[in-house]
C-alpha positions as CSV (number, residue, x, y, z in Angstrom):
1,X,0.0,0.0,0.0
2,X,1.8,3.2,-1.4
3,X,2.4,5.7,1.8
4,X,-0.2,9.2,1.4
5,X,0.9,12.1,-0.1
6,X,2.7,14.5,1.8
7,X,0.8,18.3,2.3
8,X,4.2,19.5,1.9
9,X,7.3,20.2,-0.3
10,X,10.8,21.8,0.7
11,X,11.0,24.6,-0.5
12,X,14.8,26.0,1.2
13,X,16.9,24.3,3.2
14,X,18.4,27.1,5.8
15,X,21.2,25.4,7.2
16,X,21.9,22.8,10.6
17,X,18.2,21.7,10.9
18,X,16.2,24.6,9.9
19,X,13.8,24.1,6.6
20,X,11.4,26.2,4.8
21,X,8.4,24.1,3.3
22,X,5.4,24.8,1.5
23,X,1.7,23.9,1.8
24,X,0.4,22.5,-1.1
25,X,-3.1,23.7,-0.2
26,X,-2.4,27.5,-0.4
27,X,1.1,27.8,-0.8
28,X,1.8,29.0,2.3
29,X,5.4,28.7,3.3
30,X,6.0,27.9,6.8
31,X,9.0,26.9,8.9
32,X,9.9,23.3,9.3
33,X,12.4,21.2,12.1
34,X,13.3,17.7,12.8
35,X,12.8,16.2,15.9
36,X,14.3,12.6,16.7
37,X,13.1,13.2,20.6
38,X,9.2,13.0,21.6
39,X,9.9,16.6,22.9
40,X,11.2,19.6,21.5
41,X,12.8,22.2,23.2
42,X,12.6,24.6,20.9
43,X,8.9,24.9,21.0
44,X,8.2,25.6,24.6
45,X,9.4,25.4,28.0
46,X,9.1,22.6,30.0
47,X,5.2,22.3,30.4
48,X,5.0,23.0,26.5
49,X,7.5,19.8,26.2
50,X,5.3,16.9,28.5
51,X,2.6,18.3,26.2
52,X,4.3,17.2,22.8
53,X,5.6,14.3,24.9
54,X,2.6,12.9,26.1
55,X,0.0,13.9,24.2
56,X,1.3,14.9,21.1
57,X,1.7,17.8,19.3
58,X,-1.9,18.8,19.5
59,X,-3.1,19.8,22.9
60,X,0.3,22.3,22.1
61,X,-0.8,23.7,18.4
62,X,-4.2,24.5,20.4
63,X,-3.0,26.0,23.1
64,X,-0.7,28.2,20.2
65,X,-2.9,28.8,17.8
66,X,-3.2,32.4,17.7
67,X,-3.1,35.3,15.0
68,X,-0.4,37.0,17.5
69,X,1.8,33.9,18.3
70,X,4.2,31.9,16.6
71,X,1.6,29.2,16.1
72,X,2.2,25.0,15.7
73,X,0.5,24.4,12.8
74,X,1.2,20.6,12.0
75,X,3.2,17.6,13.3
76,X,4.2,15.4,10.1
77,X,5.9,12.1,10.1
78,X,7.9,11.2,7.2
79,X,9.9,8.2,6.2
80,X,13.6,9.3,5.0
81,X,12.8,12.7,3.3
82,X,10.1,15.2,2.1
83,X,8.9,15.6,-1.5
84,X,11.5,18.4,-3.1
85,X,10.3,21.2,-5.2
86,X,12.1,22.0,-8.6
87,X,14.9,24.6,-7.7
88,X,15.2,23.9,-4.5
89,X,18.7,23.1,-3.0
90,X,18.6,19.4,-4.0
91,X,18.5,18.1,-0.5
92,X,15.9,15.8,0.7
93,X,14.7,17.1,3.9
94,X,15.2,14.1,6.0
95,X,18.7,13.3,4.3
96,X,20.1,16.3,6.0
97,X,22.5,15.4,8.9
98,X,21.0,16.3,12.1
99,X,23.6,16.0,15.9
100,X,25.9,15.1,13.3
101,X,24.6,11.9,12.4
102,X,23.6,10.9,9.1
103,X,20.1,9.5,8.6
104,X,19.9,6.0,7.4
105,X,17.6,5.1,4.9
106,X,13.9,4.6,5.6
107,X,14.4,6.7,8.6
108,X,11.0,7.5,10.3
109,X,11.2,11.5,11.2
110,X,9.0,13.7,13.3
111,X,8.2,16.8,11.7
112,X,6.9,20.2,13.7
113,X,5.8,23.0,11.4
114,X,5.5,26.5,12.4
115,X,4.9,30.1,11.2
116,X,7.8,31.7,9.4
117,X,8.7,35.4,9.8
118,X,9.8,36.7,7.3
119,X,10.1,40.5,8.5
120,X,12.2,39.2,11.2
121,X,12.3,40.2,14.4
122,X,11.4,43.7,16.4
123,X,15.1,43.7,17.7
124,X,15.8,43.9,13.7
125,X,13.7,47.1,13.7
126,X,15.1,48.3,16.4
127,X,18.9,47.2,15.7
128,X,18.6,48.7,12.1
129,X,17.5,52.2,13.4
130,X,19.8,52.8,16.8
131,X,20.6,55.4,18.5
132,X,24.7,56.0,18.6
133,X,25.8,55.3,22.6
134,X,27.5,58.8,23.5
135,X,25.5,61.8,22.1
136,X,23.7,62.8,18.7
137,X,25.9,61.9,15.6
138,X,27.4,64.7,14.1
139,X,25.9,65.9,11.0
140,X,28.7,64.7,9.2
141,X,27.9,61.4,9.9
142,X,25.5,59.0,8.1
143,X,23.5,56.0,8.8
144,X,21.0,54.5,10.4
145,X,22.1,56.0,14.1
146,X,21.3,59.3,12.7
147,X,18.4,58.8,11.3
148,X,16.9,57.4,14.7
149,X,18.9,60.9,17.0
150,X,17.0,63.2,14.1
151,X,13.8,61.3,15.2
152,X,14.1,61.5,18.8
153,X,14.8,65.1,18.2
154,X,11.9,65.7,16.5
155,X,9.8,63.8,19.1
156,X,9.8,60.6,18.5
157,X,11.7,57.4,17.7
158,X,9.2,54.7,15.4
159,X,6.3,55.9,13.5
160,X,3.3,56.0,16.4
161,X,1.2,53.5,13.7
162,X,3.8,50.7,14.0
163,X,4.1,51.2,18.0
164,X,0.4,50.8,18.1
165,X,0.5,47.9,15.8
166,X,2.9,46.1,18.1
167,X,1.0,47.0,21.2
168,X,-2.3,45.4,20.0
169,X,-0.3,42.2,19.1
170,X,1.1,41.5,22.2
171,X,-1.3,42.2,24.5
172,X,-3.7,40.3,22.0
173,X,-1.1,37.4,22.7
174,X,-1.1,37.9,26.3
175,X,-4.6,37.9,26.3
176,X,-4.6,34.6,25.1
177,X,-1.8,33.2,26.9
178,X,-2.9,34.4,30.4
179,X,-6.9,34.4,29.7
180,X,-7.8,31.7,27.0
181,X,-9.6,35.1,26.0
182,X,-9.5,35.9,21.9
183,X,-10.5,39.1,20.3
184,X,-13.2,39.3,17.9
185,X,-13.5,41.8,14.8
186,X,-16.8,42.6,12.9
187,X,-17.5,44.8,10.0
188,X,-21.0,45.7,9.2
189,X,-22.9,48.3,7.2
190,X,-24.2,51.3,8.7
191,X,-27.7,50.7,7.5
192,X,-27.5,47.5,9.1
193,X,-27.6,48.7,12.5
194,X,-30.0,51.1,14.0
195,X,-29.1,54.4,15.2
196,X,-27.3,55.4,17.3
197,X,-23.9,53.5,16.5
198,X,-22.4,51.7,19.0
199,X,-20.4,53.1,21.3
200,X,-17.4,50.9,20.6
201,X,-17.5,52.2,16.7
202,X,-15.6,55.9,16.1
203,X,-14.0,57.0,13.1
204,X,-13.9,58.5,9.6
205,X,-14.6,54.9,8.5
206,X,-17.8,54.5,9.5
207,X,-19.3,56.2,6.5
208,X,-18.9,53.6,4.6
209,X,-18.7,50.5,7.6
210,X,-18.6,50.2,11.1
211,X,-16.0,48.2,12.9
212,X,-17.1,46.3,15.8
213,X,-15.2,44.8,18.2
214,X,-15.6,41.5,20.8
215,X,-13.8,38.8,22.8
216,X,-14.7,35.3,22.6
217,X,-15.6,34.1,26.5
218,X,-12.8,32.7,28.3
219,X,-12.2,29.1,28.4
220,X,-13.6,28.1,31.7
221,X,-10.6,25.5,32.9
222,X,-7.7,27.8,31.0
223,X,-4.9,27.4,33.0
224,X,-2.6,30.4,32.4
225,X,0.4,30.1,30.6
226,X,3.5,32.9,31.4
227,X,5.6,33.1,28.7
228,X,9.0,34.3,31.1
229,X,10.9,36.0,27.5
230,X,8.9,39.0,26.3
231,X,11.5,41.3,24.6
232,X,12.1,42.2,21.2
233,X,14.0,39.3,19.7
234,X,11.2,37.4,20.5
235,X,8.8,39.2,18.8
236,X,8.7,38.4,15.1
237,X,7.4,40.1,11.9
238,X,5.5,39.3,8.7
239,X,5.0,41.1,5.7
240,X,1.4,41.9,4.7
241,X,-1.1,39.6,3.7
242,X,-3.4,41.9,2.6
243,X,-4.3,45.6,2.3
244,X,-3.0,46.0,5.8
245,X,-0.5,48.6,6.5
246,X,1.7,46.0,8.5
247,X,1.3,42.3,8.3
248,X,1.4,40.5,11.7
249,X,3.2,40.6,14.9
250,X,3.8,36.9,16.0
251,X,5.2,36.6,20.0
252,X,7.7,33.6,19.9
253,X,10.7,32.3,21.2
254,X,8.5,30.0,24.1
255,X,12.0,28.2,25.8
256,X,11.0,29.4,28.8
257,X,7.2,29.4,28.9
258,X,5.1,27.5,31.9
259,X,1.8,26.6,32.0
260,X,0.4,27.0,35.1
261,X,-1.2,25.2,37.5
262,X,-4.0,27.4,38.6
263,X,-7.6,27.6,37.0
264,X,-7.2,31.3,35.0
265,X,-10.6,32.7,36.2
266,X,-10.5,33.4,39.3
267,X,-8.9,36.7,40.2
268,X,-7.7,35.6,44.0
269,X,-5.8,32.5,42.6
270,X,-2.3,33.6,41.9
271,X,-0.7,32.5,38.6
272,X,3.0,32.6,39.2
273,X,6.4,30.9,38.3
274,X,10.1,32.0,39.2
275,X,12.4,34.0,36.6
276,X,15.1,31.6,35.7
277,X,14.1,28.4,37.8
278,X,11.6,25.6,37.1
279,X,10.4,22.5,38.9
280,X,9.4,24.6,41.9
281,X,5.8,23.3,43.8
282,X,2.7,25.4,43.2
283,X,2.8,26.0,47.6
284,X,6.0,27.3,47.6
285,X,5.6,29.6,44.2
286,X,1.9,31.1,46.6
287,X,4.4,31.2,49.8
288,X,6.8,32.9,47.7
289,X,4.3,35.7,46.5
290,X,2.8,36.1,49.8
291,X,6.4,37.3,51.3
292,X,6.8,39.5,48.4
293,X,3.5,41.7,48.9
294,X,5.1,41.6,52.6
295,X,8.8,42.1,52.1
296,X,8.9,43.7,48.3
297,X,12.5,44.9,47.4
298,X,13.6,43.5,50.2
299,X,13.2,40.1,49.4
300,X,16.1,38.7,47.1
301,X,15.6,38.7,43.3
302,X,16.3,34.9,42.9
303,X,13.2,34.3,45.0
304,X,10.6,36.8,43.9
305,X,7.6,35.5,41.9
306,X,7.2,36.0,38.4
307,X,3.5,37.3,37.5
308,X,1.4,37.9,34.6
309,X,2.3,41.7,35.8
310,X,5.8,41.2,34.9
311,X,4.3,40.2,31.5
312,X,2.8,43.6,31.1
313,X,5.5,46.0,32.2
314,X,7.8,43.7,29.9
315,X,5.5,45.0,26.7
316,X,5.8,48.6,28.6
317,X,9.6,48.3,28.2
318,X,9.3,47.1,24.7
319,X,7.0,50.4,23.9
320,X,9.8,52.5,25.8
321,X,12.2,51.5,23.4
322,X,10.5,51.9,20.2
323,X,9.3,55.5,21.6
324,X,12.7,56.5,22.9
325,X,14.9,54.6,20.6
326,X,16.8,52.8,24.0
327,X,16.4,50.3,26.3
328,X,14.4,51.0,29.3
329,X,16.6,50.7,33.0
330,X,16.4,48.0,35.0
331,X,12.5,48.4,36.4
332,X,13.2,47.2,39.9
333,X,16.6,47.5,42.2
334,X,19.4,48.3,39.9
335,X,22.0,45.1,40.0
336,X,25.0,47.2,40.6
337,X,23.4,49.9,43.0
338,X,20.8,49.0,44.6
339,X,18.4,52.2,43.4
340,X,15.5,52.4,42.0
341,X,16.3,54.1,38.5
342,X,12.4,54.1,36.8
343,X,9.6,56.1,38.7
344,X,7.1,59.0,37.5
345,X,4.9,61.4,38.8
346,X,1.9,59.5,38.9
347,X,3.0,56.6,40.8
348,X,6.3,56.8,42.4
349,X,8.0,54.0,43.7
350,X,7.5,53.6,48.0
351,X,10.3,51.7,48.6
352,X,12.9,53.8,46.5
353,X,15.1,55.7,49.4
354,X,16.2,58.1,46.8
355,X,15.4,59.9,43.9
356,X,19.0,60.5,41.8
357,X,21.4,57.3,41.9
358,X,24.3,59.2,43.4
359,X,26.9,56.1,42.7
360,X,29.7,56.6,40.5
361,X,30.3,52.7,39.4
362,X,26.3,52.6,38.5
363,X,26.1,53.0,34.9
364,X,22.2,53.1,35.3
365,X,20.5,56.3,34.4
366,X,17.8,57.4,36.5
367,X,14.6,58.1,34.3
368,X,11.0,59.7,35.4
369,X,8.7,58.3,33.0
370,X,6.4,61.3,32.8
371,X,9.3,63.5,32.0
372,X,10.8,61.6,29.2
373,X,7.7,60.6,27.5
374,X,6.5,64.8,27.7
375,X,8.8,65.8,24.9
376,X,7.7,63.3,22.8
377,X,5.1,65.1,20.5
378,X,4.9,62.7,17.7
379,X,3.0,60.6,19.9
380,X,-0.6,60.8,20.9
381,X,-0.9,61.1,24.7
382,X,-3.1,57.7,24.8
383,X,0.1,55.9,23.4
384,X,1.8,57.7,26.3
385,X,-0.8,56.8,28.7
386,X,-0.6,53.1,28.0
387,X,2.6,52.9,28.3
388,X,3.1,54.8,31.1
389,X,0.8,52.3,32.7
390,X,2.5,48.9,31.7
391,X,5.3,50.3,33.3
392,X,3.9,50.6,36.2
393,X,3.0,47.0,36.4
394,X,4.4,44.9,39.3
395,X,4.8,41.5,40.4
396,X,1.0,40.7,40.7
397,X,-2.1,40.5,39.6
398,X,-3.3,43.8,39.8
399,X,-4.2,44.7,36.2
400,X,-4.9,42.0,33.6
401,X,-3.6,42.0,29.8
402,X,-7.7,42.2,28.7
403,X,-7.7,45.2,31.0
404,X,-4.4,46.3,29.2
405,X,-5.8,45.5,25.7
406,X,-9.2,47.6,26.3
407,X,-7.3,50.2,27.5
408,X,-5.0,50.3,24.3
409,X,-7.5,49.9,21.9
410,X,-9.7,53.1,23.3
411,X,-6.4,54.8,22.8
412,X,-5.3,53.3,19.2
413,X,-8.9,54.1,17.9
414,X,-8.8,58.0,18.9
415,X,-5.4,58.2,17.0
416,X,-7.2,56.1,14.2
417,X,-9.3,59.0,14.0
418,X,-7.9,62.1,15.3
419,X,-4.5,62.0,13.3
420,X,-3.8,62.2,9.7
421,X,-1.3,59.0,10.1
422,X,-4.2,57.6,11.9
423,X,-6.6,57.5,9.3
424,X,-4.4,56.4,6.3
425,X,-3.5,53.7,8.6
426,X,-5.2,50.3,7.7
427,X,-5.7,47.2,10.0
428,X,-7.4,44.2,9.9
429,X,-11.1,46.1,9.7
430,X,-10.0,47.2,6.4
431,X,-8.9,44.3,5.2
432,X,-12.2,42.5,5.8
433,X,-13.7,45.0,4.6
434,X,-12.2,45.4,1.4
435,X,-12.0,41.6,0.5
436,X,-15.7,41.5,1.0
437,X,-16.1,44.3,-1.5
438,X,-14.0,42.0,-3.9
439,X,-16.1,39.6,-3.7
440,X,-19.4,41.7,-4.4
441,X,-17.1,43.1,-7.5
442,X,-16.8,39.3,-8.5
443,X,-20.3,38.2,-7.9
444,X,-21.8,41.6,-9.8
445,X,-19.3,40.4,-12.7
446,X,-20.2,36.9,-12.9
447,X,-24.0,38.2,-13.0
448,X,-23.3,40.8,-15.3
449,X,-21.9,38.0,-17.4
450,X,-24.8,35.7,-17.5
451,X,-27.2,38.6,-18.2
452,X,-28.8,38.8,-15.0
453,X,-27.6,41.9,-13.6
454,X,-30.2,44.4,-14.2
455,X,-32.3,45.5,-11.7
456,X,-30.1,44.2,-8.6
457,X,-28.3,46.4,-6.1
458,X,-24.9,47.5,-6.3
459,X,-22.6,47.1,-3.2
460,X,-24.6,44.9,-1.4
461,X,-22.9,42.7,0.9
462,X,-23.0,39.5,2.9
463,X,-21.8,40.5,6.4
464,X,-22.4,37.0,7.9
465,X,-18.7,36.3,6.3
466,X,-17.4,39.5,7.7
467,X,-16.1,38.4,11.2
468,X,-12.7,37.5,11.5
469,X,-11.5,35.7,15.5
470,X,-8.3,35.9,16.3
């Protein structure tokens, strides 16, 4: 009996044991690595590993499939290689060496394919457009470096759309990850909802559609997962897909990721996990946060909890740096000092016993958020304000990423339609929107064709299609 077909064909090989393959049902290219071990490490962290281990690899592509993370997609077995493409490198997949050691013939390999980024990374963003160590470049000088001091100068570092773009990802993702909660996005026609609009829908957009947003309710056994690596090599990039200004932000790079072991809905069960150490008991990770809402910075840094909170000041220090064009200080105690460098006007810091670092070997520079983010006029003062408030985040469970992600979206949807950038900005909304126009164009054609085209409406179309969940 002949084996079945495989749903894929190499398309690259990218060196050691990383592969680019296509899907044969859309052409999709997606990113493909061998596995000889029932786990794989380089899908998740430990709890992500006895998932693949013991129950395959899909409990794990459910628990990561979402628009916003790098997302599991298949688990393939093949016998010795997969089907090549014409012009590809004339390698079989499974005949590449893998540890070193050759695969012998009839070989049966385990296959985990994945989204590809193509855009790369944030940190590639960030890297390409740096701002020089010392001072401002001179103006003799060229280069990316300059570029990013001129924009700093003139009040801001990245374009406010592409901040806001990255902001909605991530805290999309954390939704996900921390809630089991997905967002939901609606187009409709004005005429088919009764006046007045709803209160969610603003914008210059609404003469012509409405754009509706709505979560999904949250799974009611999700147990929260902490990722423990949110920074900007670990947030990846895609080109467009569509008419969308930017194509998606993808949070990956899940070593480190733990699923926890306490039900996600109810608010006084604390979801925590250690920094850098695994294996440690659910009792101990609770006694651990209780002493740390007693002791606070007192309490050494190997043994404070790690929180969904940390989660969300960790997207606030990504935000800082694409504003500023720099890496935010160390959030807590400084390592080398002891001080606390980040604080601001609205909330300072308690347990900071000073407000200027006053040690010469600490290379740390002490920062008030309001007062750095007030020259900053490129940027709309809800960007600011949600920034300002991920920063502010702390070990706990205080605010949670929905919170965060209603709270950003209020404030992406006034710049959407208070700003000129704003409103030649196009998302997801749009791209419904306009794809569903395509296909009016299409259907009106293929009428038009057959002769039965007179007499019906123009631009009539079916919304029931219009809803996108991611």
């Amino acid at each position: 009996m002949p084996l079945p077909k495989s749903p894929y064909t190499l398309h690259k090989h990218l060196g050691n044991d990383f592969y680019l393959v296509q899907r044969l049902t859309d052409g999709e290219i997606l990113f493909a690595r061998p596995s000889r071990h029932p786990n794989n490490p380089h899908i998740g962290g430990p709890s992500l590993e006895l998932l693949l281990q013991f129950a395959g690899a899909q409990p794990a592509a459910n628990l990561l499939n979402h628009e916003n993370l790098i997302s599991l997609h298949d688990e393939m077995t093949a016998v010795s290689s997969i089907p090549r493409t014409p012009g590809s490198d004339g390698r079989d997949a499974a005949a590449a060496q893998e540890g070193g050691e050759e695969d012998r013939p009839g070989m049966v390999k385990r296959w985990l394919i994945m989204d590809f980024a193509e855009a790369g990374t944030l940190q590639d963003v960030l890297d390409d457009y740096a701002l020089p160590d010392s001072t401002l470049a001179s103006s003799s000088s060229s280069g990316p470096s300059v570029f990013a001091a001129g924009a700093v100068q003139h009040g801001g570092f990245l374009p406010e759309s592409f901040i806001w773009h990255v902001a909605l990802g991530l805290l999309r993702a954390l939704q996900w990850l921390h809630e089991g909660i997905r967002d939901t996005y609606e187009v409709v026609s004005p005429s088919d909802l009764p006046p007045p609009p709803p209160a969610t829908t603003r914008g210059h957009r609404a003469a012509q559609y409405l754009r509706i947003r709505g979560k999904t309710p949250p799974e009611q056994d999700w147990m929260p997962v902490l990722h423990r690596g949110i920074r900007a090599s670990n947030v990846f990039l895609q080109h467009p897909r569509g008419t969308e200004t930017y194509g998606a932000v993808k949070l990956g790079g899940l070593e480190r990721a733990v699923v926890s072991g306490s039900a996600g809905l109810m608010r006084g069960t604390p979801v925590v996990a250690m920094e850098g150490e695994d294996g440690v008991g659910l009792e101990l990770l609770r006694d651990r946060k209780v002493k740390w809402g007693k002791e606070g910075l007192g309490m050494l840094r190997e043994k404070r909890p790690y929180t969904r909170g940390n989660e969300l000041l960790s997207v606030g220090a990504i935000l800082y740096h694409m504003m500023l064009g720099r890496e935010l200080p160390q959030p807590e105690d400084c390592d080398t000092c002891g001080c606390i460098h980040v604080t601001s006007n609205t909330k300072p810091n308690p347990q900071a016993t000073t407000t200027r670092c006053r040690h010469a070997s600490c290379a740390g520079k002490d920062i008030n958020i309001d007062v750095v983010f007030a020259p900053l006029l490129a940027y709309t003062p809800g960007l600011k304000r949600l920034a300002t408030m991920l920063l502010q985040a702390e070990r706990g469970d205080g605010w949670w990423a929905s919170e965060a992600l209603n709270t950003a979206w209020d404030g992406f949807e006034r710049w959407a339609e208070d700003t000129e950038d704003g409103r030649a900005y196009r998302d997801v909304f749009d791209d419904i929107w306009f794809r569903r126009q395509n296909q009016v164009r299409l259907g009106k054609r293929a009428r038009e064709e057959e002769g039965e085209a007179e007499g019906e409406g123009e631009g009539e179309v079916d919304m029931q299609e219009g809803v996108l969940v991611v």
